[in-house]
N, C-alpha and C positions, 0 to 999 in steps of 0.2 A: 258248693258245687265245684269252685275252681279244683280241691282237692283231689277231685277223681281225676282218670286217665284217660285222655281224649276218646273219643268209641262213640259208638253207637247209643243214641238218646241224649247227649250233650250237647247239641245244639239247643233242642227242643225243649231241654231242661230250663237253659239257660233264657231263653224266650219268656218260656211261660212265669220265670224267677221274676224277672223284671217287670212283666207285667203285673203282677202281685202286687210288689212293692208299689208300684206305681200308684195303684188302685188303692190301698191302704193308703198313702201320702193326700188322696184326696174326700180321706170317712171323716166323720164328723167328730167322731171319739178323741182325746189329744192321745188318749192311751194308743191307740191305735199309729196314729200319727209317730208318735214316739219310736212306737214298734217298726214302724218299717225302714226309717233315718236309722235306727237300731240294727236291723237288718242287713242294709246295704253297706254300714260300714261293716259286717259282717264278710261282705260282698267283695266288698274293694280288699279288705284284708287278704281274705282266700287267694283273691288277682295278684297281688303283690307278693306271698308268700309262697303260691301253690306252684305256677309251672314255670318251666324253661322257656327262653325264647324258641327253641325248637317246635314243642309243644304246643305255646299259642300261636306258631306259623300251621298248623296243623290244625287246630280251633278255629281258624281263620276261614283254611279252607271248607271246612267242614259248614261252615256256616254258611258258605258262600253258596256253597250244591244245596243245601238247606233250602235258602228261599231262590235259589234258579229252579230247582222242580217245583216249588209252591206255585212259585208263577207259571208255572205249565199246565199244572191243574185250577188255575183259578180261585184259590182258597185263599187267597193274602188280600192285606187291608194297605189303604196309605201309610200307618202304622208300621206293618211289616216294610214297609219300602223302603224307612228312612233307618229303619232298627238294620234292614240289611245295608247300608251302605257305611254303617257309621259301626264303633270300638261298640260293646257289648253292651256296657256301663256308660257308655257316652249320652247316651240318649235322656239316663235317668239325671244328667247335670243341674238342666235347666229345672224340672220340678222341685228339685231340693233346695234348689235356688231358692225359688217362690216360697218351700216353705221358712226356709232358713231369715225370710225379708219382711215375711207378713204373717205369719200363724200370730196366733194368742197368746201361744201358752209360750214361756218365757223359757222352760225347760226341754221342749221340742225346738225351737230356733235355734239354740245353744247345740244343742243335740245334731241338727240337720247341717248346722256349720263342720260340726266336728268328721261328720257325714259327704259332707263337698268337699274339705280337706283330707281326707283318705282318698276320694276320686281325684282331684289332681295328683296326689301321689301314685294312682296308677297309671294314669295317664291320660287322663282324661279332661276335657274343661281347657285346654290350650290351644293358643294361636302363636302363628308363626309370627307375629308382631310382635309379642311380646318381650318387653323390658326384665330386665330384675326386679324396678320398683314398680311396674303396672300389674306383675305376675297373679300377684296374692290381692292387690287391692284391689281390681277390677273384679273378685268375686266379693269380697268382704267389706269394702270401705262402708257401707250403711248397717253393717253386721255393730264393726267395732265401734261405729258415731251410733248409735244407740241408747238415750241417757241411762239408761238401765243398766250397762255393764261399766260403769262407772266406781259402783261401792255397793254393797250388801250383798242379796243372794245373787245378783246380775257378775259383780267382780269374782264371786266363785266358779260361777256358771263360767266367764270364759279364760278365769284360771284353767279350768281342765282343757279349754282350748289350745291355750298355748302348752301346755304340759305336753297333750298330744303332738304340739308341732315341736318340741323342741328335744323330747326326748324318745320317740319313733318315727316322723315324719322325715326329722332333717337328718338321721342316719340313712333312713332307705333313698333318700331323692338329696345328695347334694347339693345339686342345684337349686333346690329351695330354700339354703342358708342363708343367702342377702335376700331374697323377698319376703322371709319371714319377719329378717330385724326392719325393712321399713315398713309392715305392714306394726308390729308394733311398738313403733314409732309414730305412727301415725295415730295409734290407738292412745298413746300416753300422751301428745298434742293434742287430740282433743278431749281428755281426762287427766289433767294437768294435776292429781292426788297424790298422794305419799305410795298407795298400792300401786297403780298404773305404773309411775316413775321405778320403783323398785322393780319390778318385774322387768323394764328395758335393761336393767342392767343385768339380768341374770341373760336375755338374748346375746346382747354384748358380750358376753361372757361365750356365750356359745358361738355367736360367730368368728371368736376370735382363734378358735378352738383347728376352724377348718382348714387355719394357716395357711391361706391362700391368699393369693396378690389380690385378685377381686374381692374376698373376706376386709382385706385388710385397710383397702383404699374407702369400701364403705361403710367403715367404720370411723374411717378418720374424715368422713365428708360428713356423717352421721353427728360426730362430734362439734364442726364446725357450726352445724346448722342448729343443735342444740343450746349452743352456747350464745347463740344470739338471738334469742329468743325475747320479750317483751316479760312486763314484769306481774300482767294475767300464768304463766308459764313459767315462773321462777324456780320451779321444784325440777322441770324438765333441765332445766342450768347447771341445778347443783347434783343433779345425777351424774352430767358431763365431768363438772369438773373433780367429783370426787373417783370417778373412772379414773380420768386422765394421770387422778394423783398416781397409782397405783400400775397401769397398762401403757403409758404413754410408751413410753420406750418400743416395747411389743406392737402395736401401731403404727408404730415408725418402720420399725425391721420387717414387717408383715407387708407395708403398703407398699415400699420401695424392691422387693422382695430380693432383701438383702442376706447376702452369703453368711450367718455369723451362727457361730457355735458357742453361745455363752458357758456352759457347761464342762466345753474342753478346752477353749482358749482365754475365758473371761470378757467380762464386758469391757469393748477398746476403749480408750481415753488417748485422745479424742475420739468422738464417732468419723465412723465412715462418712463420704462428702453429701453422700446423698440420704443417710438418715438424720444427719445436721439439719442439712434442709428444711427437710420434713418436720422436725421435733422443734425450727425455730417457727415453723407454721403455728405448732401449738402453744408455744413460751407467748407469742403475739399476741395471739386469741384470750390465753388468761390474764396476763397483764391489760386487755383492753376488760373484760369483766372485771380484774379488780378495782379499775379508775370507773365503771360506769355500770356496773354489774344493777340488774333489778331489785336487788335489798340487799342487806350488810350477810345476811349468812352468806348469801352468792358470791359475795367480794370475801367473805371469810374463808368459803370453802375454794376459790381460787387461790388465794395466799397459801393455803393448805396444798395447793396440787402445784405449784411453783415448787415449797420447798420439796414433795414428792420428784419432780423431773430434776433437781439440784441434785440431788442421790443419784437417780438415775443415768442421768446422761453425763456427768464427771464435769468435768474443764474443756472447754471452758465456760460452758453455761453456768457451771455453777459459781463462777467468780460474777456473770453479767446478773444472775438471780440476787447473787448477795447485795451487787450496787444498787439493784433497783429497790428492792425491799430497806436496802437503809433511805433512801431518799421516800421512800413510802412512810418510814418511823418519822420522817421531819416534816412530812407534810400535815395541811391542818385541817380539818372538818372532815375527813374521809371513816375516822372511828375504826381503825385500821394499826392503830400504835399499837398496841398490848399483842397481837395477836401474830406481828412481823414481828416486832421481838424474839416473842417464843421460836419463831421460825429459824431468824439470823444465830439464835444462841445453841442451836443446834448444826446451822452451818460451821458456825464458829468450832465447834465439837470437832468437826471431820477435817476442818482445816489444821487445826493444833494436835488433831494426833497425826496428821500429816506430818506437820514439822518436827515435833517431837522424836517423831522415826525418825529424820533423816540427822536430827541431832545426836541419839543416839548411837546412831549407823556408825557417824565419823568416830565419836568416843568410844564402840565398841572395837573400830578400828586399829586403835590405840592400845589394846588393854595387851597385855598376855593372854593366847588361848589357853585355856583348859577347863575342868569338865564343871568345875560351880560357875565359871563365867557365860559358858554357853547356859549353861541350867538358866540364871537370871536373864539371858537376853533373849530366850524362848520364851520365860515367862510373861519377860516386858510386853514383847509380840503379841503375846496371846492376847495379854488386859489391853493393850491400845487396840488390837484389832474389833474385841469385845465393845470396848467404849464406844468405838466408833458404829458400830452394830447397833448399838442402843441408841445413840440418834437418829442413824438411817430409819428405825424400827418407830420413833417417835414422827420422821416426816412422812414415811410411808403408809405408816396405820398400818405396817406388815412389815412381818420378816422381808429382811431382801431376799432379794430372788439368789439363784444359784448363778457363782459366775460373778456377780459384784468381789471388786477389788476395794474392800475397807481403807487400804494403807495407798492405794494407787497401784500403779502398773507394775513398777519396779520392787515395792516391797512384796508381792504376789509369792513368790517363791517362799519366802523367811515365812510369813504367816499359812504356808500350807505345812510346812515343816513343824511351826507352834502345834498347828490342827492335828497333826497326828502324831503328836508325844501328851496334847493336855486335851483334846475334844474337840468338837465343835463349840467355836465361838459365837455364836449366833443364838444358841439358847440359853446364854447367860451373860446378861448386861454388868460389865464392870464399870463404875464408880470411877471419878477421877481421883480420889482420895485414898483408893482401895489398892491403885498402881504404886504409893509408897511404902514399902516394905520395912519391916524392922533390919530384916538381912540388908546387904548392900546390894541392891542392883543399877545398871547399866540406866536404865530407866527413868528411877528416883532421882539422879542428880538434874533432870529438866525441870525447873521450876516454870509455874505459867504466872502471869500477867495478875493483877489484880482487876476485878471490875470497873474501879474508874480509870484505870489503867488502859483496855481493851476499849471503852466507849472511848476515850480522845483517840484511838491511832481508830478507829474506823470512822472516825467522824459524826458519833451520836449524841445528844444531847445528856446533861445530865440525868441522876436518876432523880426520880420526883420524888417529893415532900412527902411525910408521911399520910398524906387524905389518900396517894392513891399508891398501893405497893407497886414497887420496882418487881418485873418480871424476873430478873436473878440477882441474888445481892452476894453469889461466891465468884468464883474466877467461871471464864468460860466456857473450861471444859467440864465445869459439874450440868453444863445441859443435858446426858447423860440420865 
C-alpha cells in the first residue's frame, strides 16, 4: 500500500489493510496467524521503504479529513477513534505483542517478533522515556527468556531474528545499534550456550561498526559486565575476553572518541592519555579474571587477550603485561605456567627484533653505503619486521591490523621502504633462523641469547625435567 502515491482511496485502503491483519492475528488457523505477522512485516517494510517525509505529511493529513468527516456522518467505531489519533501501524503493536508472547505455534512467535521489530523500525511501539538498554527489551525480554530459543529449531527461529535486526533493521534505524547489542546480551545471559554466546559476538562486531562514542562506550561497559560474570555463565566471559583479545584497542579509540588515523599515521606508542585510560580499564579487568576467573579456559582465554592488548597497545603496557605474566609463570596452583609461557615467548619475539634493529641501526651506521649493503639492510628489515608479524599474528589470533608498527615508532619509515621493494610483510612469517643468510648481512651478525640464558635475566625458573616439556627449548626469538 505504502507504494502508491498518496490520492484518493489511501486512507481507506489503509484502514481497511489493518483491519484485516488484525482480524487474521486473532483466527484460529496458525496458518493464518502466520500469514498476517507475514503481512504486516510486508506492511512496515512498504512504510519504511515507500514514502518521503513529505508524502507521509500529506498521509497524515489525508487521514485526518478521513475520520473528521466520518464523524460527521456517524459511521465510526471506538476503533476508528483511536486508529485516527495514533501512526497507521501504531495501533496493530500491541496485538502482535500478544501474539509474539503467547501463540502456540513456535514459528508464528518467531515470525510476530520479527514482525514488532520492522514496526519499531518504522516508528512505531516508542516512548519518550526510552533508554538505549529499555528500547528493545521492553518489547522482547519474555520473547528472548523463552527456554525454547535457547538450541534446536527455537535457536534457528531467532537466529533469523537477529539476522533481521543486524543486517537490515540496524542500517535503516541507527539508533537501534546499542539497543540491539543489550537486547542480545540479554538473550546470551540467559542462554549461557556456545550458539547464544557466538552470536553476541558477531553484534559486537556490528556495533562496533557504527563508530560512534555511544557504540563504543557500550561496548566497553558490555564487556565489563560480561567479564564478571559467575561461573553458571562462563561461556559469556570467554566471549569477552576472546573479543577484547582482538578489538580492545578499537574499544578504547571508539569510547574515548579519539582523533586517531591508524592507517595514515600508525598506531601511537605511547597511546594517547585518554585511550591509556581506558585500555588500563580493560588490562585490570583480565588480569582480575585471570587470578579468579570462573574455570581455567576463562583464566586461559584471558591470558590469551592480555598478550592480544601487548601487541596492541605498545609500551608501555607491554612491558607491565610481560611483568605480570612472568610472576603468573611462578606462581603455584593457578594451572596457568605452560600457557603464560607461550604468551611471554612471544613477547619476548617483539622485544628482541626490537633491539635487534636498533643494534643493527648503529652497525649499519658504520658500514660504507652502497647498493649490496642497503640490498641486505632492506632485507634484514623486511625478515625482522616479518618475524615480528608472526608473533603479533600468534597473540592476536589475526593478522594485525593496519597501522601497527612491528619495529616501533622510529623504525616505521625503514620497514615501509622494506614493504615496497620486497611486499607486504604480514603474509609471510619469517623464522628466526631464516634471518641468517649465507651472504653477509647487517642483520646476521646479532646473535641472540640462549634459552637458559633469556630465563635467568627475566627471572624464570628453570626448564622442567623431561615428565613435562619445556614450552621452548631454542632461543627466544624462534617464538615466531
Amino acid at each position: 500500500f505504502y507504494l502508491r502515491k498518496v490520492g484518493a482511496g489511501s486512507v481507506t485502503a489503509l484502514h481497511l489493510v489493518t483491519r484485516r491483519i488484525y482480524a487474521a492475528m486473532l483466527n484460529e488457523e496458525s496458518v493464518r496467524r502466520f500469514a498476517a505477522v507475514d503481512a504486516l512485516i510486508a506492511l512496515a517494510r512498504a512504510r519504511i521503504y515507500g514514502h518521503s517525509q513529505e508524502e507521509m505529511e500529506k498521509l497524515r493529513q489525508a487521514k485526518q479529513g478521513y475520520f473528521t468527516q466520518a464523524k460527521k456522518t456517524d459511521i465510526t467505531s471506538s476503533m476508528d477513534d483511536e486508529e485516527g489519533t495514533q501512526d497507521p501501524v501504531e495501533v496493530l503493536v500491541n496485538p502482535v505483542k500478544d501474539v509474539m508472547e503467547g501463540d502456540a505455534s513456535l514459528h508464528v512467535r518467531s515470525r510476530a517478533a520479527v514482525a514488532l521489530l520492522f514496526l519499531i523500525a518504522a516508528g512505531a511501539g516508542r516512548k519518550s522515556e526510552d533508554t538505549p538498554k529499555t528500547m528493545l527489551l521492553r518489547h522482547f525480554r519474555s520473547f528472548v527468556e523463552h527456554q525454547a530459543y535457547g538450541s534446536g529449531v527455537g535457536f534457528d527461529l531467532i537466529g533469523r531474528f537477529f539476522d533481521g535486526m543486524l543486517y537490515e533493521i540496524i542500517g535503516l534505524d541507527r539508533s537501534l545499534v546499542v539497543p540491539a547489542m543489550y537486547l542480545a546480551q540479554h538473550w546470551a545471559m540467559v542462554h549461557a550456550t556456545p550458539g547464544p554466546t557466538a552470536r553476541l559476538l558477531e553484534v559486537w562486531e556490528h556495533v562496533l561498526r557504527d563508530a560512534s562514542h555511544e557504540a563504543g562506550a557500550a561496548v566497553g561497559e558490555s564487556m565489563i559486565e560480561c567479564l564478571s560474570v559467575g561461573p553458571q555463565r562462563e561461556r559469556i566471559a570467554q566471549s569477552a575476553a576472546a573479543f577484547l583479545r582482538r578489538r580492545a584497542l578499537d574499544i578504547c579509540v571508539i569510547s574515548v572518541d579519539a582523533k586517531m588515523d591508524p592507517g595514515r599515521g600508525g598506531i601511537p606508542e605511547p597511546l594517547p592519555h585518554q585511550v591509556a585510560v581506558e585500555m588500563e580499564k580493560y588490562c585490570a579487568a583480565l588480569w582480575h579474571v585471570t587470578l579468579t576467573g570462573p574455570s581455567a579456559e576463562t583464566r586461559h582465554l584471558a591470558v590469551d587477550a592480555l598478550g592480544g592488548i601487548a601487541v596492541l597497545a605498545g609500551h608501555p603496557f607491554r612491558v607491565e603485561i610481560y611483568e605480570r605474566l612472568c610472576e603468573l609463570v611462578k606462581a603455584r596452583g593457578l594451572g596457568l605456567r605452560i600457557v603464560a609461557e607461550k604468551t611471554l615467548d612471544n613477547i619476548d619475539t617483539l622485544f628482541y627484533c626490537r633491539e635487534r634493529f636498533e643494534e643493527a641501526r648503529e652497525k649499519f651506521q658504520r658500514l660504507e653505503r652502497n647498493a649490496r649493503t642497503w640490498e641486505n639492510w632492506m632485507t634484514g628489515i623486511w625478515k625482522l619486521a616479518a618475524e615480528a608479524s608472526s608473533a603479533a599474528q600468534i597473540l592476536l589470533g589475526t593478522t594485525p591490523p593496519q597501522g601497527w608498527q612491528p619495529l616501533g615508532p622510529y623504525a616505521q619509515r625503514d620497514v615501509m621502504e622494506a614493504e615496497e621493494r620486497l611486499g607486504d610483510y604480514r603474509r609471510r612469517g619469517i623464522k628466526a633462523k631464516l634471518v641468517q643468510r649465507q651472504a653477509p648481512a647487517v642483520i646476521s651478525a646479532v646473535s641472540l641469547p640462549s634459552a637458559k640464558a633469556a630465563r635467568e635475566r627475566h627471572g624464570l625458573p628453570a626448564a622442567p625435567a623431561a615428565q613435562e616439556p619445556a614450552p621452548s627449548t631454542g632461543s627466544r626469538g624462534n617464538g615466531a
